[in-house]
C-alpha positions as a LaTeX table, in Angstrom:
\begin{tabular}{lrrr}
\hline
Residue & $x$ (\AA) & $y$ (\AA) & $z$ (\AA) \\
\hline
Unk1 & 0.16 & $-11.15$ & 19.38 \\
Unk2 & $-1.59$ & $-13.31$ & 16.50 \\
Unk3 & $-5.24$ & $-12.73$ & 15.75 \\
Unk4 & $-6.71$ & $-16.03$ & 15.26 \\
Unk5 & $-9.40$ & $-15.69$ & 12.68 \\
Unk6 & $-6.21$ & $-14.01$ & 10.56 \\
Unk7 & $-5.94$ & $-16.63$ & 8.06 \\
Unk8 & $-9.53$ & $-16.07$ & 7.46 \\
Unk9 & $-8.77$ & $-12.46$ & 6.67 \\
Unk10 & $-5.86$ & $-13.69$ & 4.47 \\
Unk11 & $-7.61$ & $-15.87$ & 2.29 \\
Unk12 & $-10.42$ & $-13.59$ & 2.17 \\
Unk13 & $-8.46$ & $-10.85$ & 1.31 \\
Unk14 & $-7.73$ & $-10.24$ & $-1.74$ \\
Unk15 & $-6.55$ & $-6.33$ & $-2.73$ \\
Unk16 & $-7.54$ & $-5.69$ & $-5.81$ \\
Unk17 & $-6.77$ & $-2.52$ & $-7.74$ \\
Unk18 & $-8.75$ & $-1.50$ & $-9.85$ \\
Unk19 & $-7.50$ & 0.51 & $-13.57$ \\
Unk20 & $-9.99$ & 3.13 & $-15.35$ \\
Unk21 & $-8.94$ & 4.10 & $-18.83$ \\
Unk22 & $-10.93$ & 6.63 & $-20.37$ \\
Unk23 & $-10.68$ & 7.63 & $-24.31$ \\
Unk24 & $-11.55$ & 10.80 & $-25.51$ \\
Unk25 & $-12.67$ & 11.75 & $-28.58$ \\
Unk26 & $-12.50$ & 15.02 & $-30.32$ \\
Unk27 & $-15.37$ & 16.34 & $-32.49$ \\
Unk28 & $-16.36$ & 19.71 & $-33.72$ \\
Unk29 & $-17.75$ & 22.24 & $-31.17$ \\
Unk30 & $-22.07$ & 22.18 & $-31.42$ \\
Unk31 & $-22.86$ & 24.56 & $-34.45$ \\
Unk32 & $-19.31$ & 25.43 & $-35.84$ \\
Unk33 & $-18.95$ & 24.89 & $-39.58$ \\
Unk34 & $-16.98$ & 22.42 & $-41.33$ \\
Unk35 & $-14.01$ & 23.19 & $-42.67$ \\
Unk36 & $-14.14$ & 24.25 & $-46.26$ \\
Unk37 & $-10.93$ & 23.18 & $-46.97$ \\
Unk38 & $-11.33$ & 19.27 & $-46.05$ \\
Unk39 & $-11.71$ & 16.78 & $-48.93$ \\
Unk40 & $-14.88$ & 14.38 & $-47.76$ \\
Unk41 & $-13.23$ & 11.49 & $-45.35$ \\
Unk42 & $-10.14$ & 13.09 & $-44.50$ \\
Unk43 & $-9.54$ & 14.86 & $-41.52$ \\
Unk44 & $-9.94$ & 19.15 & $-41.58$ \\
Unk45 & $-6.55$ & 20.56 & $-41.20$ \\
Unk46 & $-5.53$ & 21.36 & $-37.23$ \\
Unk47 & $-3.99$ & 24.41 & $-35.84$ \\
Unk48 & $-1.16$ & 24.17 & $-33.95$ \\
Unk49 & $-1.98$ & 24.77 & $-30.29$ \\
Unk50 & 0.08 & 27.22 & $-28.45$ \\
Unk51 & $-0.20$ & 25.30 & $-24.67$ \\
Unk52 & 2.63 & 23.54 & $-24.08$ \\
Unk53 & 2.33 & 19.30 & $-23.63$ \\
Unk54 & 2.25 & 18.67 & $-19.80$ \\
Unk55 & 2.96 & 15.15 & $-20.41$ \\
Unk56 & 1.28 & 12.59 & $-18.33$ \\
Unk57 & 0.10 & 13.76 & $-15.33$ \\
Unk58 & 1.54 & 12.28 & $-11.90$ \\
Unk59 & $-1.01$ & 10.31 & $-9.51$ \\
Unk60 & $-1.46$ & 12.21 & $-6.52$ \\
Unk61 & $-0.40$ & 10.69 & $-3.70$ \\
Unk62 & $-2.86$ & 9.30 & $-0.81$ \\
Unk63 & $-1.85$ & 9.84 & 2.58 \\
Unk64 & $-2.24$ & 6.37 & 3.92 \\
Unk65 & $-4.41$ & 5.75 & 6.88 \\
Unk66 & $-5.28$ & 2.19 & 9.12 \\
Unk67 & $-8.26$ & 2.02 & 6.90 \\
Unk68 & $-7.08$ & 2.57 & 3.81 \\
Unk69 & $-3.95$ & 0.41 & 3.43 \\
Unk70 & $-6.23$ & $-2.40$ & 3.68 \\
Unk71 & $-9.16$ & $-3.46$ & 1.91 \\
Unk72 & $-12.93$ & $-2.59$ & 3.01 \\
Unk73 & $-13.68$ & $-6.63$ & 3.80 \\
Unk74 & $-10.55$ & $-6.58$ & 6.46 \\
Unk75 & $-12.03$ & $-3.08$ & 8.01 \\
Unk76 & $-15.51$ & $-4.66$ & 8.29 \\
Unk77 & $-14.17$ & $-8.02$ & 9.46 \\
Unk78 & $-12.36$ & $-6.33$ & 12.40 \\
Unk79 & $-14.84$ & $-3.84$ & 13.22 \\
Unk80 & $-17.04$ & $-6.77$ & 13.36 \\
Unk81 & $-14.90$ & $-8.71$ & 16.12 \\
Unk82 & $-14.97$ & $-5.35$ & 17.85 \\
Unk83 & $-11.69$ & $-4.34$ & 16.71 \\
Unk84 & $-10.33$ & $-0.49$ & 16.20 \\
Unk85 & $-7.12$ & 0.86 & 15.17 \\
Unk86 & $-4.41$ & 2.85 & 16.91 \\
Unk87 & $-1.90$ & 4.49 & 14.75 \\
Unk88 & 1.61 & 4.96 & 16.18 \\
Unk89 & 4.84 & 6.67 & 15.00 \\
Unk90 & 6.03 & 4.38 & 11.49 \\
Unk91 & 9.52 & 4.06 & 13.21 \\
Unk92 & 12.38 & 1.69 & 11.72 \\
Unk93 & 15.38 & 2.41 & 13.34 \\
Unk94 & 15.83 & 5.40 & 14.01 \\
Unk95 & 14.15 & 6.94 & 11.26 \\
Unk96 & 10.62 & 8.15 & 11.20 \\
Unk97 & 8.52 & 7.08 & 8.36 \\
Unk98 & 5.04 & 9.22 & 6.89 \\
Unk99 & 3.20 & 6.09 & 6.32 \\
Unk100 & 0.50 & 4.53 & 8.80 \\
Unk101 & 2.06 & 2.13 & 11.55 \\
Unk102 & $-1.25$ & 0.78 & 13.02 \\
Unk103 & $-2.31$ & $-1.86$ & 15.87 \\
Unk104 & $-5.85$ & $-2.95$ & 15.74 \\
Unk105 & $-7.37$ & $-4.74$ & 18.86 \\
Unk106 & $-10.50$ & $-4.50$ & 20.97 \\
Unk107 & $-9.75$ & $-1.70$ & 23.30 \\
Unk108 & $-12.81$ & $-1.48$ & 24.83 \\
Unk109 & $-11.65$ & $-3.82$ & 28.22 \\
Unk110 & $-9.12$ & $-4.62$ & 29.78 \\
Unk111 & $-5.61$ & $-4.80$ & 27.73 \\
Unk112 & $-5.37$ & $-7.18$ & 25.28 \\
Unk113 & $-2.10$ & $-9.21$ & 23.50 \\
Unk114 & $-4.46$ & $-10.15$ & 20.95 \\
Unk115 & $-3.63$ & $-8.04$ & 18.27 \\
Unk116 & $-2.52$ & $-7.50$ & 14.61 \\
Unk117 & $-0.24$ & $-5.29$ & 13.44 \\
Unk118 & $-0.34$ & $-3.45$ & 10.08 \\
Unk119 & 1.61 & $-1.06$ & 8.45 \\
Unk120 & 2.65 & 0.92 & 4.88 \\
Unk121 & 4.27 & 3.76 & 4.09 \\
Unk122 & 6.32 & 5.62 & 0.84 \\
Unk123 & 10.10 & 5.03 & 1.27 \\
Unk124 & 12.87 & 6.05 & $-1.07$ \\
Unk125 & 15.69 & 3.53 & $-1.74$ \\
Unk126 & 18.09 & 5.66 & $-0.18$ \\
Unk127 & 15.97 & 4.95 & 3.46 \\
Unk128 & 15.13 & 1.68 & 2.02 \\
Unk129 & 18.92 & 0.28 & 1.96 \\
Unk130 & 19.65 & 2.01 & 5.35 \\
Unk131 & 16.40 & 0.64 & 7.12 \\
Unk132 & 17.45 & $-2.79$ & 5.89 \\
Unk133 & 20.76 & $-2.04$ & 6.63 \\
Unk134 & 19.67 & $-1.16$ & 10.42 \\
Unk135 & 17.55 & $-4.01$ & 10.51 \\
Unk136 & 20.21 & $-6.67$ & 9.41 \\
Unk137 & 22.51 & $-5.42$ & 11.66 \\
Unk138 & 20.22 & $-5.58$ & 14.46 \\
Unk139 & 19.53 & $-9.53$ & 13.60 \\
Unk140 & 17.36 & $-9.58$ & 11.48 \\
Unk141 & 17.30 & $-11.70$ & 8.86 \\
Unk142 & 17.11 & $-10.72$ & 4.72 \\
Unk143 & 14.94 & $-12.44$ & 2.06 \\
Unk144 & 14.98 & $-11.49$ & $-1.55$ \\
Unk145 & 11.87 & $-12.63$ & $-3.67$ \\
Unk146 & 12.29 & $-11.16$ & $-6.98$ \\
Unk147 & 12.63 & $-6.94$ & $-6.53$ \\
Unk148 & 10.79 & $-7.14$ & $-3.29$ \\
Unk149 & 12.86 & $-7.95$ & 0.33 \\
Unk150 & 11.85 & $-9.29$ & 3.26 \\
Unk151 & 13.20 & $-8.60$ & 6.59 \\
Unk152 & 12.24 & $-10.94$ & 9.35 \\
Unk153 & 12.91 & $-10.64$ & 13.18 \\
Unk154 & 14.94 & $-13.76$ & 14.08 \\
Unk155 & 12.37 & $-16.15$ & 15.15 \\
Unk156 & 14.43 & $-16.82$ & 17.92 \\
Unk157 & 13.57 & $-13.99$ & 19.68 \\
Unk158 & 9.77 & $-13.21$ & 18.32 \\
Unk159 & 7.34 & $-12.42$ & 20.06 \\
Unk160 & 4.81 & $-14.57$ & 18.03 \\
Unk161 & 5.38 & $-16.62$ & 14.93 \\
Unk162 & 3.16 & $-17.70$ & 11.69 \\
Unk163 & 2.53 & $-21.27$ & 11.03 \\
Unk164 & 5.91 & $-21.29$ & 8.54 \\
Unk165 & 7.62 & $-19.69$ & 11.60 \\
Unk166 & 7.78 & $-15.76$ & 10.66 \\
Unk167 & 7.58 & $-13.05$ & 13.12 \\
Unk168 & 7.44 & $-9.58$ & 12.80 \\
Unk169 & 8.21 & $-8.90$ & 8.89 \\
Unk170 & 9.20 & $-6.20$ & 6.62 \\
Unk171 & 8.21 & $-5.86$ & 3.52 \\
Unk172 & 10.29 & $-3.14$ & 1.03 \\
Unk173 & 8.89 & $-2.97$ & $-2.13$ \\
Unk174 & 9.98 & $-0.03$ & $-5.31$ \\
Unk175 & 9.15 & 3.29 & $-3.36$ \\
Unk176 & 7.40 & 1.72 & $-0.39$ \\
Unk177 & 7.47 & $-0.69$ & 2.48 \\
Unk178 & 5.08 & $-2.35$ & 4.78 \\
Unk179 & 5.06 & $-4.11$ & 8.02 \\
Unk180 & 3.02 & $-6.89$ & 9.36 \\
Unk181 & 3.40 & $-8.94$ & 12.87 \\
Unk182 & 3.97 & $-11.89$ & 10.13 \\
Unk183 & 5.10 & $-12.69$ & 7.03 \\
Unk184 & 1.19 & $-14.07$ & 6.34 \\
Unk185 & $-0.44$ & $-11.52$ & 7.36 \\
Unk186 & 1.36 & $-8.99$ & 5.12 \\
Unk187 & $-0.72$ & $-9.89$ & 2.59 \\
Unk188 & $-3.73$ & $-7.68$ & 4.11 \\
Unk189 & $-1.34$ & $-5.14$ & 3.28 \\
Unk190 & $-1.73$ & $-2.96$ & $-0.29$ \\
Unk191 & $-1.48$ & 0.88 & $-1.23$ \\
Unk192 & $-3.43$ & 3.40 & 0.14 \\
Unk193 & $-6.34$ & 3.53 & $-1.69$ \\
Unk194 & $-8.97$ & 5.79 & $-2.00$ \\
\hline
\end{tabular}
């Protein structure tokens, strides 16, 4: 189950997110008259306002889709080898996930084992630590790298392995995880974006 031009996608895939801060700056509405009060160069005297401070606003939250929880390049490159997604149920365990769970392959023919296997949803670390949980218990093997975990199928029994000998991988990140049928090729992985 290994696409072989993956580790082209890899290396050409680089997720970047991209940060828009925008400054705004008051000034008097068009024709209203400066305040008499105000000395020249210091500021007119404000008014308290009576709306109350929302505080910073919360992202909103992007339902994550095959196409969006990886970049535009990997899309293209798999539409280009004829390649499509199918989204299935994001199951670990027992426990049913919102994210995307997606397998993209050319189903236009006959069945196919050649196949990659992408996946991301939100997860809170109370499903976090029993998905792992589950996992480990079910053989699978842990790997902490810095606040992030991998969880690896025992290559023993996988399916299909990387060239450093990962199959099927977890990856559980602060609020989210994503799956990949390796450990390499969960870095075509990222956020939903828009």
């Amino acid at each position: 189950m290994t696409f072989r031009p993956l580790a082209r996608l890899v290396a050409a895939a680089s997720i970047a997110s991209l940060a828009v801060l925008a400054t705004a700056c008051s000034s008097a509405a068009p024709g209203a008259e400066p305040s008499q009060s105000a000395k020249p160069g210091t500021a007119a005297p404000t008014e308290p306002s009576s709306a109350p401070d929302a505080g910073p606003s919360e992202p909103t939250a992007i339902a994550p889709t095959c196409e969006n929880i990886v970049s535009e390049s990997t899309v293209e490159q798999f539409g280009e080898a004829g390649w499509t997604p199918k989204r299935h149920d994001f199951m670990i365990g027992e426990t049913q996930l919102d994210g995307a769970f997606c397998v993209w392959g050319d189903y236009s023919g006959p069945g196919s084992d050649n196949v990659a296997i992408l996946g991301w949803s939100p997860l809170s670390k109370a499903e976090a630590s029993e998905a792992q949980n589950e996992l480990i218990d079910a053989g699978w093997i842990r790997e902490d790298a810095g606040n992030d975990t991998y969880i690896t199928e025992n290559p023993d029994y996988a399916i299909a392995v990387d060239e450093n000998g990962y199959g099927m991988t977890y990856l559980f990140g602060d609020g989210w995880v994503s799956v990949a049928d390796s450990k390499q090729a969960l870095q075509l992985i990222n956020a939903p974006r828009p």
